[in-house]
C-alpha positions as CSV (number, residue, x, y, z in Angstrom):
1,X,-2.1,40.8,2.3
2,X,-4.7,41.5,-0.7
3,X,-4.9,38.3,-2.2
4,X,-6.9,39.3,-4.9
5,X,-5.9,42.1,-5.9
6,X,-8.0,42.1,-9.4
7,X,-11.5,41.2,-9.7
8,X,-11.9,37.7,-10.0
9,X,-12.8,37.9,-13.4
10,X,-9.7,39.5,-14.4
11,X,-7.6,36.5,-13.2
12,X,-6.2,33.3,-15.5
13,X,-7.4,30.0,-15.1
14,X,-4.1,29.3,-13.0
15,X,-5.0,32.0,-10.6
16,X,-8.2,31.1,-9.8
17,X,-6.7,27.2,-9.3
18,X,-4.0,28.8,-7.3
19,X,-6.6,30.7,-5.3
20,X,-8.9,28.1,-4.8
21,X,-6.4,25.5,-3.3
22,X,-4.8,28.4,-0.5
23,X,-8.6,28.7,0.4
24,X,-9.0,24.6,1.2
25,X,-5.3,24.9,3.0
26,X,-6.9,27.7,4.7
27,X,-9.8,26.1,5.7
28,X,-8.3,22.7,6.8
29,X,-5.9,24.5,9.0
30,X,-9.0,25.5,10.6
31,X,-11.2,21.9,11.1
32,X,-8.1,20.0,11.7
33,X,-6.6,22.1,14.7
34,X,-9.3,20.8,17.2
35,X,-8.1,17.4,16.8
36,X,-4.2,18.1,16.4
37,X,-2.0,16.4,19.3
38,X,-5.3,15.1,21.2
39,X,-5.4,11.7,20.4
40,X,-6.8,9.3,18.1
41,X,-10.9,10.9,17.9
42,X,-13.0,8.1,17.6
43,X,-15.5,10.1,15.2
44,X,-14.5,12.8,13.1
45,X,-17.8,14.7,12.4
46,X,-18.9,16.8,9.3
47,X,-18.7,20.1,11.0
48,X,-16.3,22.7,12.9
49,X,-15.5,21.6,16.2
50,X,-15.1,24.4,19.2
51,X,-11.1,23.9,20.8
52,X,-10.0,25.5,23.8
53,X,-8.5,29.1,24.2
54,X,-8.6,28.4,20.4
55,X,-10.6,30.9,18.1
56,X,-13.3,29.0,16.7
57,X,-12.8,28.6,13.4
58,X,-9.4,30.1,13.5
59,X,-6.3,28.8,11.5
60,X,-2.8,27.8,12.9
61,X,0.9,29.0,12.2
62,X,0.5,26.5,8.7
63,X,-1.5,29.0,7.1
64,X,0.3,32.5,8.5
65,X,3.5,31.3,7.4
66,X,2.4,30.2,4.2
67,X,0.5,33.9,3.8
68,X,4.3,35.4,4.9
69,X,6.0,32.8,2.6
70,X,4.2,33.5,-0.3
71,X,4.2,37.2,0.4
72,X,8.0,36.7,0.2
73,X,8.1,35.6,-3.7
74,X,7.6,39.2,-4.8
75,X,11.5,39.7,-4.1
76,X,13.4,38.8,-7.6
77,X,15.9,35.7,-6.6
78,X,15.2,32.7,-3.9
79,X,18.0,34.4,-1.1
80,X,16.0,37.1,-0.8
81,X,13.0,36.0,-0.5
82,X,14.1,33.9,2.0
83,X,15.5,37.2,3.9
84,X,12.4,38.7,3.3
85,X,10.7,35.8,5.2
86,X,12.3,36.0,8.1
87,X,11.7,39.5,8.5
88,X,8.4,38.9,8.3
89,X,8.5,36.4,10.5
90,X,9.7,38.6,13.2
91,X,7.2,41.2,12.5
92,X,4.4,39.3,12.6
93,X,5.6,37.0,16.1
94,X,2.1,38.9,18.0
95,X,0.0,36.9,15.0
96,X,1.3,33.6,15.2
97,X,0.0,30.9,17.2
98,X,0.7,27.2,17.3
99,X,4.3,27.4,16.2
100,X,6.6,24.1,16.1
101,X,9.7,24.0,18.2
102,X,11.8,24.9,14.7
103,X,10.0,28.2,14.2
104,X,10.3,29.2,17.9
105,X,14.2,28.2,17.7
106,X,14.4,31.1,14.9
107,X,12.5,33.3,16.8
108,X,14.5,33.1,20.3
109,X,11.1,31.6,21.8
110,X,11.4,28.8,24.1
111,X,12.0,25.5,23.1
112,X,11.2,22.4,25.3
113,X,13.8,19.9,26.2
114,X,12.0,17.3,24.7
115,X,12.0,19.3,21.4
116,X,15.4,20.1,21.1
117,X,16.6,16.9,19.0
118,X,13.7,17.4,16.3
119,X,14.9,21.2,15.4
120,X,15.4,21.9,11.9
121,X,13.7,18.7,11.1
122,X,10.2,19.1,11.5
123,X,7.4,19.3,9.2
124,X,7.2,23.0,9.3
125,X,9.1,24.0,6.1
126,X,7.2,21.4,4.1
127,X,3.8,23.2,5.2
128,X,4.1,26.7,4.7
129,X,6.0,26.3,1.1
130,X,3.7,23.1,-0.5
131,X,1.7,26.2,-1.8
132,X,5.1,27.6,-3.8
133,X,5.4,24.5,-5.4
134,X,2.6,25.2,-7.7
135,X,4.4,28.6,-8.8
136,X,6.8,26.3,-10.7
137,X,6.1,23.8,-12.6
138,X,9.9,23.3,-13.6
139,X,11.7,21.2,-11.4
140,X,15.3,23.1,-11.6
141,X,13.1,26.4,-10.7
142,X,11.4,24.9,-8.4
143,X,13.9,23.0,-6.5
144,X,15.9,26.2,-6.0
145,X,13.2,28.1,-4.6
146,X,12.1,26.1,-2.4
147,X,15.4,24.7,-0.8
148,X,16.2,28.2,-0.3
149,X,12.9,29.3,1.2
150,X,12.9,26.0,3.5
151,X,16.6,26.5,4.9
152,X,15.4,29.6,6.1
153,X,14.2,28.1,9.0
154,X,14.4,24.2,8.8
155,X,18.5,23.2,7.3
156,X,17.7,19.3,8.3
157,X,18.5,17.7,4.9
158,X,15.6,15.1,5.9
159,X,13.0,18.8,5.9
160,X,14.3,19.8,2.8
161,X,13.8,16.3,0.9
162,X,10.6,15.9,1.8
163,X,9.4,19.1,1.1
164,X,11.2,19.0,-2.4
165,X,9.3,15.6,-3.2
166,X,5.9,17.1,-2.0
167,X,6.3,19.7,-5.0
168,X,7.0,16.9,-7.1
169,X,3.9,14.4,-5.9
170,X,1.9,18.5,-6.5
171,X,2.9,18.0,-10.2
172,X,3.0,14.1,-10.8
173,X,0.2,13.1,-9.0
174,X,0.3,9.5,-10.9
175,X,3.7,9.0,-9.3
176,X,1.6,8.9,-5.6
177,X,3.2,5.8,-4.0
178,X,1.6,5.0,-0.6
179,X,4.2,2.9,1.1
180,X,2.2,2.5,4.1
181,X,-1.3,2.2,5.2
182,X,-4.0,4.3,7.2
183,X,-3.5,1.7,10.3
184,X,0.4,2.1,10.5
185,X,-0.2,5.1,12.4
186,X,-1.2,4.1,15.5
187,X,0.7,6.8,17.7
188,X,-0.6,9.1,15.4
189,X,1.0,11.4,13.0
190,X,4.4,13.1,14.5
191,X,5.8,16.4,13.0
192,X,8.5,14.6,11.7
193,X,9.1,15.7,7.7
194,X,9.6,12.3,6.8
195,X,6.2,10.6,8.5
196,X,3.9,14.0,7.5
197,X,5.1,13.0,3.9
198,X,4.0,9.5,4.3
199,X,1.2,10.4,5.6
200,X,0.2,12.8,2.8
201,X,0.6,10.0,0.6
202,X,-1.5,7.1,2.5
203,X,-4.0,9.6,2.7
204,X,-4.5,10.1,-0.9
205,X,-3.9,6.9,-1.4
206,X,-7.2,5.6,0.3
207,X,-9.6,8.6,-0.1
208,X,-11.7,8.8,-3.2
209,X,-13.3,12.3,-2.3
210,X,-12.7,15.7,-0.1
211,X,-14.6,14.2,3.2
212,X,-12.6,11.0,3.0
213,X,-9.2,13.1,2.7
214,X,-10.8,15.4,5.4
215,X,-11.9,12.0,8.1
216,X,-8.6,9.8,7.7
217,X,-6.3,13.1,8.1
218,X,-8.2,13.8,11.2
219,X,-8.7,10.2,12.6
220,X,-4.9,9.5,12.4
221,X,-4.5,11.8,15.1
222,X,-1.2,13.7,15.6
223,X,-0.3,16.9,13.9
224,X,-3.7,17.3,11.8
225,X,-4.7,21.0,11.6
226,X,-4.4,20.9,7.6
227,X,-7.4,19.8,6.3
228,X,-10.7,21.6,5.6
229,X,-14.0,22.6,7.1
230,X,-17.5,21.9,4.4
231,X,-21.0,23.2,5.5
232,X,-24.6,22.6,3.8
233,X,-25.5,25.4,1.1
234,X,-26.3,26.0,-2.3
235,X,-28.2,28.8,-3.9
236,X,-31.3,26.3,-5.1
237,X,-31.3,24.4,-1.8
238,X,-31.3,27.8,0.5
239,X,-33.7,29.6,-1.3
240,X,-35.8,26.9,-1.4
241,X,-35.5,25.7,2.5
242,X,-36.4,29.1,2.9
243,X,-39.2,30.1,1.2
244,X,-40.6,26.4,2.5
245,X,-40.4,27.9,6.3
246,X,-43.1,30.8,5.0
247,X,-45.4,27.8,4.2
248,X,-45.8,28.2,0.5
249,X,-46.0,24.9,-1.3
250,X,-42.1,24.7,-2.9
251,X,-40.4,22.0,-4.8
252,X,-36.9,21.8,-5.6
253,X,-35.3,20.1,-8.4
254,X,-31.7,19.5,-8.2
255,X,-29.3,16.6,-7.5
256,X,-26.7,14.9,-4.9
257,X,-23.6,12.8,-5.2
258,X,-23.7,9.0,-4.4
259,X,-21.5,9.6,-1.0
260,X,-21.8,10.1,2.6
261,X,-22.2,14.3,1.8
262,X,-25.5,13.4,-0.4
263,X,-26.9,11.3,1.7
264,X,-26.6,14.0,4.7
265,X,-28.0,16.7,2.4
266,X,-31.1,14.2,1.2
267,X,-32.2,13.4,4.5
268,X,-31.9,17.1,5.6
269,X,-33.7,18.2,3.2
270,X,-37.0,15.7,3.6
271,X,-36.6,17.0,7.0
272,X,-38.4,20.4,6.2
273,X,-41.5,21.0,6.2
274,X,-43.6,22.2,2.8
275,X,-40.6,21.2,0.5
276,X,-40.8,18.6,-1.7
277,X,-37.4,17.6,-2.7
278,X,-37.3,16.0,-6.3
279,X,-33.4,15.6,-5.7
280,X,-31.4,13.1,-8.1
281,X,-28.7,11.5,-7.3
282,X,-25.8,10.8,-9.2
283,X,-22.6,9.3,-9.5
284,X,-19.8,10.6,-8.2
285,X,-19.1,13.1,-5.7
286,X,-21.4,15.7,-4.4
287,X,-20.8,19.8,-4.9
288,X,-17.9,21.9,-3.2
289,X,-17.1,25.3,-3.1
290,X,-14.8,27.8,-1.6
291,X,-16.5,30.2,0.2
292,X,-14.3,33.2,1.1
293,X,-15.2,36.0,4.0
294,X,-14.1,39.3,3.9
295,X,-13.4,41.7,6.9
296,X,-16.7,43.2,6.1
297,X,-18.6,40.0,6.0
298,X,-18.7,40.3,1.6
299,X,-18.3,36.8,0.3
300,X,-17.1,35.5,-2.7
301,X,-17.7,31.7,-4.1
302,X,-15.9,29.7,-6.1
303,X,-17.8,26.1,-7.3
304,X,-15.0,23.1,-7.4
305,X,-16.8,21.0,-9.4
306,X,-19.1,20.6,-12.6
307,X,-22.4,20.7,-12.8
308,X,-24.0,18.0,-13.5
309,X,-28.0,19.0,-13.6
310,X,-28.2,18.5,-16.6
311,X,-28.0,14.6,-16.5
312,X,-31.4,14.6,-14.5
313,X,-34.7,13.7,-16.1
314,X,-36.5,17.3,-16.6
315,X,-40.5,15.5,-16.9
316,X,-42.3,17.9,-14.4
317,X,-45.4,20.0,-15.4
318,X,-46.8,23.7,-14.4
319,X,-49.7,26.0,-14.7
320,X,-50.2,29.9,-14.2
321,X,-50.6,29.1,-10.6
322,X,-46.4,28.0,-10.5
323,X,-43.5,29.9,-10.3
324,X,-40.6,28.6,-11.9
325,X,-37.0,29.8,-10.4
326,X,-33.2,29.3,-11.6
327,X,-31.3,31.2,-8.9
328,X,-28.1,30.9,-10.8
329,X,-28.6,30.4,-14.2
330,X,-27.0,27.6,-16.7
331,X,-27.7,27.4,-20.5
332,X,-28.5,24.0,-20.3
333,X,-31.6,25.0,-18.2
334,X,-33.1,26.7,-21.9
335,X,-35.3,23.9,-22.8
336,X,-36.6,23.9,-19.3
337,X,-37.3,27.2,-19.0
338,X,-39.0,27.4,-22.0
339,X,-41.5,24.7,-21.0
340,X,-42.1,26.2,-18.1
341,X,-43.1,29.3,-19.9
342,X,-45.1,27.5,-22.5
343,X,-46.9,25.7,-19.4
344,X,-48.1,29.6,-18.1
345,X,-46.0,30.0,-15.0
346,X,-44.6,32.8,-13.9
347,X,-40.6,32.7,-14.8
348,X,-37.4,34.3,-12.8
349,X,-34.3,33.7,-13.2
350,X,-31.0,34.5,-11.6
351,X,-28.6,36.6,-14.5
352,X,-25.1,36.0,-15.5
353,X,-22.7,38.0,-17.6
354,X,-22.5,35.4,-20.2
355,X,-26.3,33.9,-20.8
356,X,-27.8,33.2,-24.3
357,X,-29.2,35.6,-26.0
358,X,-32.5,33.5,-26.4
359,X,-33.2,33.7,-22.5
360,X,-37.0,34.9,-22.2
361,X,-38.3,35.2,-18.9
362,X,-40.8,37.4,-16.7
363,X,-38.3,38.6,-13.9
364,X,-34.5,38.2,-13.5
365,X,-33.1,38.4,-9.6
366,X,-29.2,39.4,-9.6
367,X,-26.4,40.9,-7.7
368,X,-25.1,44.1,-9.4
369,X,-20.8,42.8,-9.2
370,X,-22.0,39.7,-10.8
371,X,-23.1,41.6,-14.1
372,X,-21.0,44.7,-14.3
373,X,-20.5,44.3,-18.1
374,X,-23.9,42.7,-19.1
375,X,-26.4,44.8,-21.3
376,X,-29.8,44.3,-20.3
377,X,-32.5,43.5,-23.0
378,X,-36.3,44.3,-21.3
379,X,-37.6,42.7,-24.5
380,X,-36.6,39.4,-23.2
381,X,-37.1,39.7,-19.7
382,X,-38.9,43.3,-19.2
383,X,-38.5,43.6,-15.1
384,X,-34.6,42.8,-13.7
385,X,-34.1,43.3,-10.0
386,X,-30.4,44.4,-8.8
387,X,-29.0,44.0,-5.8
388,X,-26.6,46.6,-4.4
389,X,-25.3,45.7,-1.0
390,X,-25.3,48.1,1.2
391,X,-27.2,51.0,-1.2
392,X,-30.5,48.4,-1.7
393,X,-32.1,47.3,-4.4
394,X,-33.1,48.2,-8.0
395,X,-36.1,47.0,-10.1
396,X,-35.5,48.2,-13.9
397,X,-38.0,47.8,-16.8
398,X,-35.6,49.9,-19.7
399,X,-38.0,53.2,-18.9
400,X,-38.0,53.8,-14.9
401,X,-35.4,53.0,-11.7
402,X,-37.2,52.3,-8.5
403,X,-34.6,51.9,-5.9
404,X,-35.6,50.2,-2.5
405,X,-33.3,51.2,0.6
406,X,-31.2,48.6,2.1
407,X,-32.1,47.3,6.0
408,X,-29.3,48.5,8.1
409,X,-27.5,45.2,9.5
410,X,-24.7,44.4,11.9
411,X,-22.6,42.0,8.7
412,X,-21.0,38.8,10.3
413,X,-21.2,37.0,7.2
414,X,-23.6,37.9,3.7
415,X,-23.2,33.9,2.7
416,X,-26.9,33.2,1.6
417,X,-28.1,36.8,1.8
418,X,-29.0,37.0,-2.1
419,X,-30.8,33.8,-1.6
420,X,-32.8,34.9,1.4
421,X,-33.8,38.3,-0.9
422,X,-34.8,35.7,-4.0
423,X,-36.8,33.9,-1.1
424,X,-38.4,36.8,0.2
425,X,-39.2,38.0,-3.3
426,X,-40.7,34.9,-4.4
427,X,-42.6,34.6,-0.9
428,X,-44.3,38.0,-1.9
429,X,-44.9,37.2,-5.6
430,X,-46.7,33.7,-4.6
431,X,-48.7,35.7,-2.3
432,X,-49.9,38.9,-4.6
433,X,-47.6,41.8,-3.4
434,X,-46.4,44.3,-5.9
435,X,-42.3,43.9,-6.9
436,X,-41.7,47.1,-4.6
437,X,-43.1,45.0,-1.6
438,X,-41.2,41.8,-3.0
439,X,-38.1,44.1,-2.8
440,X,-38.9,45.4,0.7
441,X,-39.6,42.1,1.9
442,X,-36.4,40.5,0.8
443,X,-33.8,43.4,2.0
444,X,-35.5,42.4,5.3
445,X,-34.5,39.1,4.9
446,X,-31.4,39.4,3.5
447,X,-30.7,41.6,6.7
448,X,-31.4,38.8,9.3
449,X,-29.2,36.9,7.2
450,X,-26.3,38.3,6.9
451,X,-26.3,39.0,10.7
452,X,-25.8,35.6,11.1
453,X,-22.9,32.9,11.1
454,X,-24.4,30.3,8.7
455,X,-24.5,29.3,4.9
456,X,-28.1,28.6,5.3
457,X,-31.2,31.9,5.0
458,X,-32.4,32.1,9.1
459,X,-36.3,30.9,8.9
460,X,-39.4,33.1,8.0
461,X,-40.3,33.0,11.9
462,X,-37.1,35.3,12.4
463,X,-38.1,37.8,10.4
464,X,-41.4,38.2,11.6
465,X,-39.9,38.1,14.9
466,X,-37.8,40.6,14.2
467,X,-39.6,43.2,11.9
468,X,-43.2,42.7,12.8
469,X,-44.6,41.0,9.1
């Protein structure tokens, strides 16, 4: 299924929303399986945990037969759609794993004797069509489609209550009445419609951020695979970490939530060696974003949240020695950029398709997706490095292309290559190479990187290892 079928910028507001939340669906399927019918954990750690004969990383039936489900709305009327399901249902039986004893009744798989009383009332129906419920803000609409959706497998009136009042609590989330609390669960949480729904609700009902709704849905214990996965990142903080591993002298200016996330990140960051971490922190909660992976290892991000930089105290001073960076650039970061400039260092920023026009700096660093419709003005910056993917790099000054070749790479994920190429192009300018090295020296980077599973640039040690520098 293409999810995105446009470019992401051609999509509404709604659609990116829509997006985003099958992403975090997506990804809770994946960190709450290891802990689904294994008892109550008695941590719940901040990271992906291996499960046996399980993919790592890999997502249950929740998230295949909400892919099929919603893949069944492009039939015109609710009965068809819910035909349409079922066929591919049966299609895609090789695909499915994890499937409750409703699905497998449907199917003509086996179902246990233990399992036969809780057919067509399971939790199952509620799952894979909480997405639809977003589709229709209506209730008469929405109601319709997913009764008939639901009663495609699961025709226990209790199923189809609760997953009618689950699209209502999705529209009217003041009406969120938690009638019991997080210790009521002691046996855990069954796949019973009615106790998933209650359990839905007492989660909300004592989590004030994503890692709280992520620890209590975990810790209950019981049927827990949707939830979602977060890992360190961040364009500033990666490029950063890694340009400190080289052993150039690097500061980084940015800022943390006040909660558990912010803390982690703080003391991580003190943690490496040459950085000096000027991080803020703030109220509230810290950064999220959706990162999605392609078949080809391409990744796209989508932030979650605000932010909120521009609340920090901005007091710090440079010379011509410095070299002031904005990996992804925000207006707001004008004034700063300017003083920087006025202090004598050497400015880069990262471009954006919608910047102000008063932007004045000595290089700009960016991807060449990211600014498709952007026209470049070398008066105000006069060098602009793009990044191709797979056909290199580019360094422009409005009279000559010099095009520097990709490094051929095995791709397991490009998460953080573009801030392992700004790394490695900033380790070259601090240490007197020409742009063309700067360029050659990143694409090595980036190529480590993106042959590796993690958010986070490998360290300069790897490359070296690896190419000889």
């Amino acid at each position: 299924m293409e999810l995105l079928p446009k470019s992401w910028q051609e999509h509404d507001e709604f659609e990116k929303t829509l997006f985003k939340v099958f992403i975090s669906y997506a990804a809770g399927d994946a960190f709450g399986a290891f802990y689904e019918f294994s008892g109550k954990p008695h941590s719940v750690p901040n990271l992906l945990q291996a499960k046996e004969n399980w993919p790592y990383g890999g997502i249950s039936d929740d998230t295949m037969l909400t892919i099929l489900t919603l893949i069944s709305l492009k039939e015109p009327s609710p009965e068809l759609a819910s035909k349409r399901f079922i066929d591919l249902l049966r299609a895609n039986i090789s695909n499915l794993r994890g499937l409750g004893p409703t699905t497998r009744k449907v199917l003509g798989l086996e179902v246990k004797a233990h399992e036969i009383a809780s057919v067509g009332r399971t939790n199952g129906g509620m799952m894979r069509t909480c997405l639809v419920a977003f589709l229709f803000p209506e209730k008469y609409e929405r109601d319709l489609w997913l009764r008939e959706l639901i009663s495609a497998t699961h025709t226990g009136e209790e199923a189809i209550t609760c997953a009618l009042e689950l699209g209502d609590l999705i529209h009217n989330g003041a009406s969120l009445n938690a009638e019991r609390g997080l210790s009521s669960f002691s046996n855990g949480v069954s796949n019973s419609s009615e106790e998933t729904l209650a359990a839905v609700k007492t989660i909300l009902a004592n989590s004030k951020n994503l890692w709280e709704v992520l620890q209590n849905a975990c810790s209950l214990g019981g049927d827990t695979d949707t939830t979602a996965r977060e890992r360190p990142g961040g364009s500033a903080s990666n490029t950063a970490i890694a340009l400190a591993s080289t052993g150039v002298e690097t500061n980084l200016i940015s800022f943390v939530g006040d909660d558990l996330i912010g803390e982690k990140l703080v003391a991580n960051l003190k943690s490496v060696p040459a950085l000096k971490s000027h991080v803020a922190t703030l109220a509230g909660a810290s950064l999220h974003a959706v990162i999605t992976v392609d078949s080809s290892g391409e990744r796209t991000v989508f932030a979650l949240e605000e932010n909120r930089l521009s609340q920090i105290e901005f007091n710090f001073k440079f010379n011509s020695n410095d070299i002031l960076c904005f990996p992804v650039w925000r207006d707001f970061y004008l004034p700063w950029l300017n003083k920087g400039r006025v202090d004598g260092a050497f400015t880069v920023i990262g471009l954006t398709s919608s910047m102000s026009n008063q932007v004045e700096a000595d290089l700009a660093v960016a991807s060449e997706k990211d600014i498709a419709e952007l026209n470049l003005e070398f008066a105000r910056i006069p060098k602009v490095i793009l990044t191709k993917g797979a056909a290199g790099s580019v360094l422009l000054d409005g009279k000559s292309e010099i095009l520097t070749p990709a490094v051929p790479a095995q791709v397991k994920d490009a998460t953080g290559a573009g801030d392992s190429y700004l790394a490695g192009v900033l380790y070259a300018i601090a240490t007197g190479k020409e742009l063309t090295d700067a360029m050659e020296l990143g694409s090595k980077w980036a190529a480590v990187t993106v042959e590796t599973d993690s958010s986070i640039p490998p360290h300069w040690s790897e490359v070296c290892r690896r190419f000889g520098v």
